[in-house]
N, C-alpha and C positions, 0 to 999 in steps of 0.2 A: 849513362855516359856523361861525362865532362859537356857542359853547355852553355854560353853565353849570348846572351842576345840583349843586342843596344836598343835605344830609344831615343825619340827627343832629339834628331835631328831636324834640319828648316831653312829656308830664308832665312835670313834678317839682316836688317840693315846695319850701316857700320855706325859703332857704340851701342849696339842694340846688346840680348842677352839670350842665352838659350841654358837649359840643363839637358844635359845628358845622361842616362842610365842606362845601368848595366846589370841583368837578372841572371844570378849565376845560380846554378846546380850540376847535381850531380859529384858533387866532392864538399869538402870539407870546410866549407867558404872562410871562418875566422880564423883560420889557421895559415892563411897563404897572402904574400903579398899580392898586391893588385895593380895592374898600371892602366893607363890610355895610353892609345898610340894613334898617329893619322900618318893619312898619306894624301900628300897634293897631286894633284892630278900631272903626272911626269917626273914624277920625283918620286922616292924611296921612303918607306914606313917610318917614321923616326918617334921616341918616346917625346910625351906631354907632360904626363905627368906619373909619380908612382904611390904610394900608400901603403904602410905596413902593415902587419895581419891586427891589428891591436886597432889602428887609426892613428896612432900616434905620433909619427915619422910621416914625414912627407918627403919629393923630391920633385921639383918642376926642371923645363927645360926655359932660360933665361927669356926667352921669348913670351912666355905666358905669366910669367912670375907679379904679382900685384893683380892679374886679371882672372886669372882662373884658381878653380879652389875644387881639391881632391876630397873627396868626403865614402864614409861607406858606411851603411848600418850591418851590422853581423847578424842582428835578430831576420833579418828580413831579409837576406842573402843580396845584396845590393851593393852595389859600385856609382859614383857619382862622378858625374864632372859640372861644374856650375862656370861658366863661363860667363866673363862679363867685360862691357867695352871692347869688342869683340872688331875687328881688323879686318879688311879682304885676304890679307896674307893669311889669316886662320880659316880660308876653305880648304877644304877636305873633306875625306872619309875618316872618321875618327872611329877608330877599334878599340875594344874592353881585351885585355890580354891577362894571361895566368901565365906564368913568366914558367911555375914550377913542373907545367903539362903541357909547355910551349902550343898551348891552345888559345887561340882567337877566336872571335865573335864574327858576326858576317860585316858587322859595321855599319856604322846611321853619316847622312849624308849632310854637312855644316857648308852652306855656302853664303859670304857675307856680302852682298853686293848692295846698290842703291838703285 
């Protein structure tokens, strides 16, 4: 079955830096787009970032744009999110989602504090 599971969430302090992954199986990984999503604690899921099946296209949401960088290797069935200069406003729970099997991941926990 359809599987994702995060990684790489943490502490860290604000301008600090974390990577996030995402180990997907079960389906047909370079064939399908790939997004991030989080959700702040009282708030509603909203997209971060997305990646098309190739790597080639990207889409950020205006908030992360310059800081964060979408990456995926295909050989390796892998989703990335590299996060950097990193904000209290970017905690959450960041989710790995497959848009095509509106399936998520359980999600890794990012909290920026000092």
């Amino acid at each position: 079955q359809v599987q994702l599971v995060e990684s790489g969430g943490g502490l860290v302090q604000p301008g600090g830096s974390l990577k996030l992954s995402c180990a997907a199986s079960g389906f047909t990984f370079d064939v399908h787009r790939m997004s991030w999503y989080r959700q702040a604690p009282g708030k509603g899921r909203d997209m971060v970032a997305a990646i098309s099946a190739d790597g080639g296209s990207f889409d950020y949401v205006d908030s992360v744009k310059g800081r964060f960088t979408i990456s995926r290797d295909n050989a390796k069935n892998m989703l990335y999110l590299q996060m950097n200069n990193l904000k209290p406003e970017d905690t959450a729970r960041y989710y790995c989602y497959l848009g095509s099997r509106n399936t998520w991941g359980q999600g890794t926990e990012v909290t920026v504090s000092s």
